[in-house]
SEMAR-447424 format. One line per field, with one value per residue (C-alpha): residue in one letter; x, y, z. Coordinates in nm, 2 decimals, decimal comma. Layout:
N
type <- c(a/...)
X <- c(X/...)
Y <- c(Y/...)
Z <- c(Z/...)
//
This chain:
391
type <- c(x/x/x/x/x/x/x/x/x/x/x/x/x/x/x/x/x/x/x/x/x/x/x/x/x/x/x/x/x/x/x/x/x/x/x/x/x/x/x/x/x/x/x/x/x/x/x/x/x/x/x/x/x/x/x/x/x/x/x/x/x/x/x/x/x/x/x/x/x/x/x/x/x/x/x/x/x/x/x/x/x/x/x/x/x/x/x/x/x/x/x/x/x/x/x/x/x/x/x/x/x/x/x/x/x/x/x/x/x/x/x/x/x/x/x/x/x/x/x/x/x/x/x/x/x/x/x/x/x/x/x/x/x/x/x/x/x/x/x/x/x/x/x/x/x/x/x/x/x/x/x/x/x/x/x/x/x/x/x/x/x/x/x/x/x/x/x/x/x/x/x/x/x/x/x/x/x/x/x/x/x/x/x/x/x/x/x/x/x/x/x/x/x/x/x/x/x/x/x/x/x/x/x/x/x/x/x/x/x/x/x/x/x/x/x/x/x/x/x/x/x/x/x/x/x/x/x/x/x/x/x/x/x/x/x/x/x/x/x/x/x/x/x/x/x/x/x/x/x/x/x/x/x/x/x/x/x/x/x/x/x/x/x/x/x/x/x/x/x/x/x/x/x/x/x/x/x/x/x/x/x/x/x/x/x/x/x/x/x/x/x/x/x/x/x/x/x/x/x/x/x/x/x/x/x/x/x/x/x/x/x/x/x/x/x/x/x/x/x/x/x/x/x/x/x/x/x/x/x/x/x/x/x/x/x/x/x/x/x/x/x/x/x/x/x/x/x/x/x/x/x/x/x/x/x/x/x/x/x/x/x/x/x/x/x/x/x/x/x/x/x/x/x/x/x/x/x/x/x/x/x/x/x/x/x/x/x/x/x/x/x)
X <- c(0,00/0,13/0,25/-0,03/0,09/-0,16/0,00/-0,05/-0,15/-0,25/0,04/0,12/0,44/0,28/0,59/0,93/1,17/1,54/1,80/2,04/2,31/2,68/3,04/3,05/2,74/2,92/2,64/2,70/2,47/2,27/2,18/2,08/1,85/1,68/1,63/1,52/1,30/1,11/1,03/0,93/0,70/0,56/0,51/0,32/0,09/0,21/0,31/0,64/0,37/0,24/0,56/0,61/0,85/1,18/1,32/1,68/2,04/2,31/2,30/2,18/1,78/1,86/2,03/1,78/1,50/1,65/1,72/1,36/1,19/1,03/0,90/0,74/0,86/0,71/0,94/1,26/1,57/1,87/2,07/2,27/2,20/2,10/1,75/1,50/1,53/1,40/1,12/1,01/1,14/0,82/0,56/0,61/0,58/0,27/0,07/0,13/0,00/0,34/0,33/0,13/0,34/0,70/0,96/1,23/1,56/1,92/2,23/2,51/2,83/3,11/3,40/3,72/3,88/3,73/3,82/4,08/3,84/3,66/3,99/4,05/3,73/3,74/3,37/3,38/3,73/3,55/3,23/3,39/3,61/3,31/3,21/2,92/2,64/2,69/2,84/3,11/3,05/3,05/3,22/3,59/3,65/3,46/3,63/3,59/3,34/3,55/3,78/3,46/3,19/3,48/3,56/3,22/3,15/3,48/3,33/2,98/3,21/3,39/3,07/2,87/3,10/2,97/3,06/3,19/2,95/2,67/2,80/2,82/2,40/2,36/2,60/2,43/2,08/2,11/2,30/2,06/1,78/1,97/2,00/1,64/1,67/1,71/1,83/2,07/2,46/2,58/2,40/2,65/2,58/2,75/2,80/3,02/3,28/3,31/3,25/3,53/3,74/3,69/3,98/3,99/3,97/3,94/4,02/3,95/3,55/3,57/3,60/3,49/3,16/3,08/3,07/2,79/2,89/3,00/2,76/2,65/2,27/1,99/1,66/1,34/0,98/0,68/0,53/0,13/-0,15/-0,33/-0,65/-0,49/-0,32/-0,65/-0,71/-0,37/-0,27/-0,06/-0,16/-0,09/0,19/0,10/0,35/0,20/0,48/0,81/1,08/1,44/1,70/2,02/2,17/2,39/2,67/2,72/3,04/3,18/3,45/3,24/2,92/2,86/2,75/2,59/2,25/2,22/2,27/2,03/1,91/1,72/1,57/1,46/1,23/1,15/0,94/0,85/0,68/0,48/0,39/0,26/-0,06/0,08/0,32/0,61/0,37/0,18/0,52/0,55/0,90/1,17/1,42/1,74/2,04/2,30/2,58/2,76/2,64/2,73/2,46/2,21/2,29/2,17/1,89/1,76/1,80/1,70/1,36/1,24/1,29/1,57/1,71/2,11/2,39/2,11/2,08/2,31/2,11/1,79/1,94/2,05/1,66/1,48/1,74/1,55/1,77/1,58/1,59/1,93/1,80/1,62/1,26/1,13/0,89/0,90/0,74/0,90/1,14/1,45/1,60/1,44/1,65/1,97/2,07/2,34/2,60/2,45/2,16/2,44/2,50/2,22/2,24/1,89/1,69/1,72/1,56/1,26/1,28/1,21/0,98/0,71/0,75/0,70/0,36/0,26/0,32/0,52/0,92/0,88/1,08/1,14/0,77/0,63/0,28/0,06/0,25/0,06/0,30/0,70/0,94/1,26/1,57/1,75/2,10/2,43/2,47/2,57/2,41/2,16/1,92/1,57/1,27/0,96/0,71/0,46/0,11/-0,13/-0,47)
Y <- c(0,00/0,30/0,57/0,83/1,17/1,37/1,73/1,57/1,87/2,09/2,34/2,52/2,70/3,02/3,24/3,21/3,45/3,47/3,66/3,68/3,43/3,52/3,47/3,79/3,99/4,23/4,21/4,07/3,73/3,95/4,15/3,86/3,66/3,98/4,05/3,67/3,76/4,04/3,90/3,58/3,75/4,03/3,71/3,54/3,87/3,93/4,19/4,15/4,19/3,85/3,69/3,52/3,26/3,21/2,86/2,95/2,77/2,93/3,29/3,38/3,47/3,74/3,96/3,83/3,95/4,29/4,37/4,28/4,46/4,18/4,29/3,96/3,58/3,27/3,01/3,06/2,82/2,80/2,45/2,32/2,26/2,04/2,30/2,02/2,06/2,42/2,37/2,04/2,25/2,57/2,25/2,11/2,45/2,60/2,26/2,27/2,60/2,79/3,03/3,11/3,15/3,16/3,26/3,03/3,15/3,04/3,23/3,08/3,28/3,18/3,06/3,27/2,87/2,90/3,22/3,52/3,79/3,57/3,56/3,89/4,03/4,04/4,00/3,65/3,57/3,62/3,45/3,14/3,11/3,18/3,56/3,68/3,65/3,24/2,96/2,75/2,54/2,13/2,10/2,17/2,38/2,38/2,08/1,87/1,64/1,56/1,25/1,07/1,08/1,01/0,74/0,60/0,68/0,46/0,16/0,19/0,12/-0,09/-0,32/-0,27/-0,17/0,18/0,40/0,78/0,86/0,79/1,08/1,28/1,27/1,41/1,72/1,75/1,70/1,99/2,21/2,14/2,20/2,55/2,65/2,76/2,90/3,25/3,28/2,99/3,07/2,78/2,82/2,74/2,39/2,10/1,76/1,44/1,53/1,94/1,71/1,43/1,75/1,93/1,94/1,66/1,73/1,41/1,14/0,85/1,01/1,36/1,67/2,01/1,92/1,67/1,92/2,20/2,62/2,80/3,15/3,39/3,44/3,34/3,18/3,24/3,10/3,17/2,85/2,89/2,69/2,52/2,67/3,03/3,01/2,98/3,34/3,43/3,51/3,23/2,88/2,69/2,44/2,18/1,98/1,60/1,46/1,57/1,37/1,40/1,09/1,01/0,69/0,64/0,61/1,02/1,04/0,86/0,63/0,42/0,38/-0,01/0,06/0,28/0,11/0,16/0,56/0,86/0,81/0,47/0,60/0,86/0,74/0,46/0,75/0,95/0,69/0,55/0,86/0,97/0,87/0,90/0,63/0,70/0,65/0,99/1,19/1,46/1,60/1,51/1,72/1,48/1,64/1,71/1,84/1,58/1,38/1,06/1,20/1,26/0,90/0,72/0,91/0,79/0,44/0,52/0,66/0,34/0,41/0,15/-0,16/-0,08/-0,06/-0,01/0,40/0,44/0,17/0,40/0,70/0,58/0,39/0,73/0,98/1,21/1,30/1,49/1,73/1,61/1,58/1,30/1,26/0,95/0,75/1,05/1,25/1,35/1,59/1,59/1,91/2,15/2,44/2,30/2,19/2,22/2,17/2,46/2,69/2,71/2,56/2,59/2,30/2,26/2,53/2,57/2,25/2,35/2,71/2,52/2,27/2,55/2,74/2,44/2,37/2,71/2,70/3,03/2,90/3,13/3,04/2,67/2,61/2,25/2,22/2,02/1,97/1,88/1,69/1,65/1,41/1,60/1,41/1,63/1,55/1,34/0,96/1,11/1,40/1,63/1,42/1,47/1,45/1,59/1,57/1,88/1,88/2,11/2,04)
Z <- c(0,00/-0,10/0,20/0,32/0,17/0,25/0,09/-0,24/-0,53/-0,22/-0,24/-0,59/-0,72/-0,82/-0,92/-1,12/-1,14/-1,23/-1,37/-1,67/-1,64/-1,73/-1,65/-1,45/-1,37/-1,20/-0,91/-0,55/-0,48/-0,25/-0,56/-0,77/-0,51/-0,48/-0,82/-0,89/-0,61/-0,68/-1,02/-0,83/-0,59/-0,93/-1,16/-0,86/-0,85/-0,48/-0,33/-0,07/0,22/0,10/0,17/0,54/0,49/0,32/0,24/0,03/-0,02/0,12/0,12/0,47/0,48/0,69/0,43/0,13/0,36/0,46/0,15/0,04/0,33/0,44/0,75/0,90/0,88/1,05/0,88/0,75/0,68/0,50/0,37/0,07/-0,24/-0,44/-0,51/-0,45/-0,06/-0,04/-0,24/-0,01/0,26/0,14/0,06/0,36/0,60/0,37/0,42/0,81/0,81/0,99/0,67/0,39/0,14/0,11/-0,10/-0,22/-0,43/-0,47/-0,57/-0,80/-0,83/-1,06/-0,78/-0,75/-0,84/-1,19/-1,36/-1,34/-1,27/-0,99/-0,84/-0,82/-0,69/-0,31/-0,25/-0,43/-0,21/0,11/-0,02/-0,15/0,20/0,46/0,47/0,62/0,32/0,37/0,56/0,43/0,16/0,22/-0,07/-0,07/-0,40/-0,74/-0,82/-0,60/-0,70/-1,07/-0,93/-0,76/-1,00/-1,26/-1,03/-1,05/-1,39/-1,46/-1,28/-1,47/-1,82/-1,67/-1,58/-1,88/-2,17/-2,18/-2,47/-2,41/-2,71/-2,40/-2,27/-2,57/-2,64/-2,26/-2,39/-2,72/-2,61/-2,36/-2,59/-2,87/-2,67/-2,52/-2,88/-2,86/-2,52/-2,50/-2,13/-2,17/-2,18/-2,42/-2,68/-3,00/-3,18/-3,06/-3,25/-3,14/-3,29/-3,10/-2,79/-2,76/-2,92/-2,56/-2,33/-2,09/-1,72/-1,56/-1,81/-1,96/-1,96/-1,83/-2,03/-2,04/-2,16/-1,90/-1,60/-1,53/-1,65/-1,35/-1,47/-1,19/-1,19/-0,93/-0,96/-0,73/-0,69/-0,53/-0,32/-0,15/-0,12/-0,42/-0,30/-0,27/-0,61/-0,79/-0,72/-0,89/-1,25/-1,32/-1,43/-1,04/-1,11/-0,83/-0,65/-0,68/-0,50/-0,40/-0,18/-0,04/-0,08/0,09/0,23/0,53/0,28/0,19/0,10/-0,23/-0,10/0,11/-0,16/-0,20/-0,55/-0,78/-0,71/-0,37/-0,42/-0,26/-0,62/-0,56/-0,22/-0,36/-0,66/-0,44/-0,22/-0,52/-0,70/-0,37/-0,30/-0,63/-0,82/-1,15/-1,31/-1,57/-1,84/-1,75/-1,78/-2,03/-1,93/-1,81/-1,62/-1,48/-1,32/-1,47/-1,31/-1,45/-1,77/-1,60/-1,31/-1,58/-1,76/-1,45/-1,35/-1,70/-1,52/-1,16/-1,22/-1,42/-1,83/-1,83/-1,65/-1,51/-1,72/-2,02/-2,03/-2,37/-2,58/-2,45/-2,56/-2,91/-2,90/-2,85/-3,03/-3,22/-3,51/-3,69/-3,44/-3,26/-2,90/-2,69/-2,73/-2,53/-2,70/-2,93/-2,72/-2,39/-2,42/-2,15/-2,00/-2,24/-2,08/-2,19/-1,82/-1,59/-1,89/-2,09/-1,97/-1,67/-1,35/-1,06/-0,89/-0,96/-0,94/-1,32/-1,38/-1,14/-1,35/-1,68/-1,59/-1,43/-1,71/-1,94/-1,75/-1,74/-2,12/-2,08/-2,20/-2,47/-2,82/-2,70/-2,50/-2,58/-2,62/-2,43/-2,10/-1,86/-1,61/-1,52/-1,33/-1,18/-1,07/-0,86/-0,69/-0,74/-0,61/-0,23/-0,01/-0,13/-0,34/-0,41/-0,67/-0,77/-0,99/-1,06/-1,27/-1,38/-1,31)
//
């Protein structure tokens, strides 16, 4: 019998905002949460007064809502990315009734490890080491996940004679599908031969096109009640089901194997929690922060057996129009992704798939969405998924 969820479709994202995403907006993250958020909380049809909880990565609430002038909070938090963990953070505290409504945003800054002008800014120096706007970051640098999932992506070729071309479709499906989108940063056309061109960063599999696009930017949304958000302009985007994932194994070294990952506990939840089945999908959104991620999430949420996600890929290859389409119909990361519509840890994927439902993604909107299954996270900490409907 499947679990009692009881907050099924009863809270809505009502809002999306974000901002341009470049190399060096020459804004602090402050300045970008809040100008994700105040088109959040305008596109929502709300007013800042509306606002009385903040759920938000790592760029301390207390700034974001100073600089907002929100006078008033009954819920707040901060914690780490992956994004899938503020938005079940905001369903979770509007259901229980301790706010009505809260904002959710995250800040991505390029890190003073990844370019010259980074470095020399002093306001990304103290950010990166622990200043004021945010605690220290889990993760040691912006490298430092490169050696493990390269150390596990290693092992899945070794076990089923993958084929780096596997990882080439993930690249060129998001940059394909990035060519159309307007706010994306990668946005020049990629083919096969461009991507085993790219310099390698972590060989045999890992090269400049495998990992996410450090940009600086910010996304925001807008989270209230499903009966409140009927009264608002925007078509409600409701969350069905949405779940967090992580075994007791969280660091990378001490994973028994790729199939026992905080992927597998958490489609194991999603699905029991949710009334819909694969079959009802109309878009998929997989992480992909690495393509190796995204490979296995193919896998993990139930298209393919293990070890079979490149076979899939060439199966349902649309190349006509150079991009995935499953059964020829669901599209996957429309944005462009991690690896091109630029790094987010997430919250891009959430971005594209309201938008997608709202049927406002502009020059690359696909008609007829009506539903969409999110894979959010990496093999260790931070994992989660989602899946959102219209009614």
């Amino acid at each position: 019998m499947s679990p009692r969820f009881p907050v099924r479709d009863q809270v809505a994202i009502v809002g999306v905002g974000t901002t341009p995403f470049s190399r060096d907006a020459g804004k602090s993250d402050i300045a970008l949460a809040v100008e994700a958020s105040k088109n959040a909380i305008r596109d929502a049809g709300l007013t800042k007064n509306d606002i009385d909880g903040v759920s938000a990565t790592m760029l301390g609430v207390q700034h974001v809502q100073a600089a907002l002038g929100l006078e008033k909070l009954t819920y707040f938090l901060n914690c780490f990315p992956t994004f899938s963990q503020q938005i079940v953070n905001a369903m979770n505290a509007v259901f229980s009734g301790v706010c009505d409504t809260v904002l959710c945003y995250h800040t991505v800054a390029v890190s003073p490890n990844n370019s010259r002008a980074a470095a020399a800014d002093p306001f990304r120096i103290r950010a990166a080491s622990g200043g004021l706007s945010r605690p220290p970051s889990p993760w040691p640098d912006s490298l430092a996940f490169p050696p493990s999932y390269a150390a596990w992506a290693n092992r899945y070729f070794h076990e089923y004679d993958a084929k780096r071309e596997w990882l080439g479709l993930i690249a060129i499906n998001s940059r394909t599908n990035a060519m159309r989108n307007e706010h994306a940063v990668m946005r020049a056309p990629l083919t096969m031969e461009d991507y085993f061109a790219a310099r390698m960063v972590r060989g045999p599999l890992f090269g400049m096109l495998d990992m996410d696009y450090p940009v600086d930017g910010a996304d925001a949304f807008v989270v209230t009640t499903a009966e409140r958000a009927k009264d608002l302009p925007n078509k409600p985007v409701l969350i069905h089901s949405a779940v967090l994932g992580q075994t007791n194994c969280t660091v990378e070294e001490i994973l028994p194997d790729l199939e026992h990952s905080a992927h597998q506990v958490v489609m194991d939840a999603l699905w029991a929690r949710s009334e819909l089945s694969l079959q009802d999908i109309d878009l998929f959104q997989p992480y992909d922060g690495f393509s190796f991620i995204c490979l296995k999430w193919f896998e993990s949420v139930g298209y393919c057996g293990v070890g079979e996600a490149g076979p899939f890929l060439e199966d349902n290859w649309d190349k006509e129009e150079n991009r995935i389409l499953i059964g020829g119909r669901v599209p996957a990361n429309t944005h462009g992704g991690s690896l091109s519509d630029g790094g987010t840890q997430g919250s891009g994927h959430i971005r594209e798939a309201v938008l997608q439902l709202q049927g406002k993604a502009g020059n690359h909107q696909h008609p007829g969405l009506k539903s969409a299954l999110l894979g959010v996270g990496g093999f260790f900490p931070y994992s989660g998924g989602l899946i959102l409907r219209t009614e």
